[in-house]
Structure formats: structure tokens, C-alpha cells
C-alpha positions in Angstrom: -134.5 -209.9 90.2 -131.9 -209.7 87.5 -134.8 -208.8 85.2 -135.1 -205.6 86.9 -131.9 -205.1 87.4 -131.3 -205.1 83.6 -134.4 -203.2 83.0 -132.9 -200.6 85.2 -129.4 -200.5 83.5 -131.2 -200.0 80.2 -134.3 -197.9 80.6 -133.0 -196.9 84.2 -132.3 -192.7 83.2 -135.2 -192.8 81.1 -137.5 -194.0 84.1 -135.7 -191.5 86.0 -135.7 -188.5 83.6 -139.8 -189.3 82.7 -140.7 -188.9 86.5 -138.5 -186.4 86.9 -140.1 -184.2 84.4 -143.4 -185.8 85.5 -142.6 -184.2 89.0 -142.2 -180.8 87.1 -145.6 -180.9 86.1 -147.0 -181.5 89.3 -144.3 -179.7 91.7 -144.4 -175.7 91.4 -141.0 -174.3 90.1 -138.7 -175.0 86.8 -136.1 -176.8 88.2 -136.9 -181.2 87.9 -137.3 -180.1 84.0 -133.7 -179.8 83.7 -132.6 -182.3 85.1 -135.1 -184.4 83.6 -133.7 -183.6 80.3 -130.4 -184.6 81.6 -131.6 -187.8 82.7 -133.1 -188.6 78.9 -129.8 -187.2 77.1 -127.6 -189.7 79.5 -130.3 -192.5 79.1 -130.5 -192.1 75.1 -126.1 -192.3 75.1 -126.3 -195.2 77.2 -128.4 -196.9 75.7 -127.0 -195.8 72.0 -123.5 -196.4 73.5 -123.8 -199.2 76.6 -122.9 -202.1 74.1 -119.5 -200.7 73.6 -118.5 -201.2 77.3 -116.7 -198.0 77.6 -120.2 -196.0 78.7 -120.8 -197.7 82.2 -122.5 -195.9 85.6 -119.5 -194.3 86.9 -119.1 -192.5 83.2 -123.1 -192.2 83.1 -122.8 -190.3 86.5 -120.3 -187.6 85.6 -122.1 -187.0 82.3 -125.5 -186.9 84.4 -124.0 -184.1 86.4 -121.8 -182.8 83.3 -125.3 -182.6 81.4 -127.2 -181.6 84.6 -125.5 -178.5 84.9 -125.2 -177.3 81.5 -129.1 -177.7 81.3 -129.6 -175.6 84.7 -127.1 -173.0 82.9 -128.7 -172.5 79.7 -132.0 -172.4 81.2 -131.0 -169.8 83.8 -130.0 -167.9 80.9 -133.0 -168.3 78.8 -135.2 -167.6 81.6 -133.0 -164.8 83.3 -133.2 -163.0 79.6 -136.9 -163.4 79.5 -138.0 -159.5 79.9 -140.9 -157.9 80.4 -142.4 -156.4 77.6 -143.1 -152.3 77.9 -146.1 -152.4 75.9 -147.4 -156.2 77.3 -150.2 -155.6 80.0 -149.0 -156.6 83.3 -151.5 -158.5 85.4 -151.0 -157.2 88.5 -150.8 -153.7 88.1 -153.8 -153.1 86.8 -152.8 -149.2 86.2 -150.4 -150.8 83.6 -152.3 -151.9 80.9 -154.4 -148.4 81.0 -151.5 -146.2 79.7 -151.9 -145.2 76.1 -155.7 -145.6 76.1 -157.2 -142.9 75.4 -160.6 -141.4 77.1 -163.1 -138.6 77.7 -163.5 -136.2 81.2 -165.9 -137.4 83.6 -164.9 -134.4 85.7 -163.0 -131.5 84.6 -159.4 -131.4 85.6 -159.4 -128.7 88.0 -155.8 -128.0 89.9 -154.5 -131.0 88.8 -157.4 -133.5 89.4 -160.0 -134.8 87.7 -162.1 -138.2 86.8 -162.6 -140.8 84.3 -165.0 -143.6 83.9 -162.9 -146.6 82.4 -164.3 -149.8 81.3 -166.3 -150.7 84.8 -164.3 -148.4 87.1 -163.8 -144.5 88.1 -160.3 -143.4 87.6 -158.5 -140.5 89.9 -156.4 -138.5 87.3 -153.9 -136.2 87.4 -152.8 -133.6 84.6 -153.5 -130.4 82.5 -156.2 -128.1 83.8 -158.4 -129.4 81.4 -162.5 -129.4 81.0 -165.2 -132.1 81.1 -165.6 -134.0 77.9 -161.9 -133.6 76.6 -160.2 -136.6 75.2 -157.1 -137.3 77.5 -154.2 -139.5 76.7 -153.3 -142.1 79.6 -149.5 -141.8 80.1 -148.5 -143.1 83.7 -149.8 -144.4 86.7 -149.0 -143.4 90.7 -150.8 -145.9 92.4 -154.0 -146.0 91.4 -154.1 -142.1 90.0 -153.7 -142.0 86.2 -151.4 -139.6 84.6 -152.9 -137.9 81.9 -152.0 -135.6 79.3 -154.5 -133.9 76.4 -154.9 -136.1 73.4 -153.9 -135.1 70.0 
């Protein structure tokens, strides 16, 4: 029993932070990783600094939190900052990753509407009164009608 009691007080964060960030892997969300990496940091100082007597559990508690919620800070931020991309195709809005290609009329644009075939699909459009064949610039989505404008 004291064998694991001083395996704990050495290698105890460690344990902790490994399963912790384990637990990341395997439990949706982004939240165990940071305190995971909390766990390590503490466990690496205590281990670096548990000879001189001064690093003990109450201090390796506070710095656990101390550490815990400068992670969950810094990752907020670095996640929070993480924007999305203008030109990056979005998955779920298939319409998004269209815009800028640029295709041919399978029906004339006639009062504002008109067709395209697209990759496997048939595209609604909407634009220029223009005729069937001309090469069309994808611009904008509403829904699932494409906003076109003539090509260059």
C-alpha cells in the first residue's frame, strides 16, 4: 500500500493528465485536453521540484487550477480566433464552394432565370438576361439558386 501511495505522489498528475487527455480522444469536445496539459506541467514541476519539500499537494493544487485556467484561457483564444476562411469551401453549404467557378448556360437566362449543369447536379440561377451557351461567373448563392453574373 505505501508502494502506491508513492507511485501516486510521483507519477500521480502524470497518470492523471495521460487519461485525461486519453478521455479527449475518446469524449467529443476540447475541454479534458487542457486540463490534461495542466495535469503534465504540475506533474513535470513536482516531480522536477518535490525533492525540495517546498512543492507539496496543497501548492500542486493551486498551481493545478493556476495552470488549469490559464490553459482553458489561451485555448479559448486560439480557438475563438480560428475564422472561417472566405475562399475555404464550407462543407455544409454546398452553394459555398460553387462561387467563383465559372460555367456555361444550360438554359438561357430569361427574366432573371436560367440553368446550369454543375459537376453531377442542375443549378437554378439567377442573373443577366443572358443566352444559352454563355460562360457565367458564379458569385453568390440564395439557398440553393446561384447568383450569376457574365464571365469576362
Amino acid at each position: 500500500m505505501d508502494a502506491l501511495l508513492e507511485t501516486l505522489a510521483n507519477y500521480g498528475w502524470w497518470i492523471a493528465g495521460l487519461l485525461l487527455l486519453i478521455l479527449e480522444a475518446v469524449v467529443p469536445g476540447v475541454y479534458l485536453v487542457f486540463f490534461g496539459i495542466a495535469a503534465l506541467v504540475v506533474g513535470t514541476n513536482a516531480f522536477l521540484l518535490g525533492a525540495t519539500g517546498w512543492f507539496d499537494w496543497p501548492q500542486q493544487v493551486i498551481a493545478f487550477i493556476v495552470v488549469s485556467a490559464v490553459c482553458v484561457y489561451l485555448g479559448r483564444r486560439w480557438y475563438g480566433t480560428a475564422e472561417e476562411r472566405e475562399d475555404a469551401a464550407p462543407l455544409n453549404r454546398r452553394t459555398g464552394r460553387l462561387i467563383g467557378r465559372e460555367v456555361r448556360l444550360s438554359e438561357a437566362i430569361i427574366d432573371g432565370r436560367g440553368r446550369v449543369a454543375l459537376e453531377d447536379s442542375w443549378w437554378s440561377v439567377s442573373g443577366p438576361d443572358l443566352p444559352l451557351g454563355a460562360r457565367v461567373r458564379i458569385v453568390g448563392a440564395d439557398g440553393s439558386v446561384l447568383q450569376v453574373e457574365p464571365a469576362e
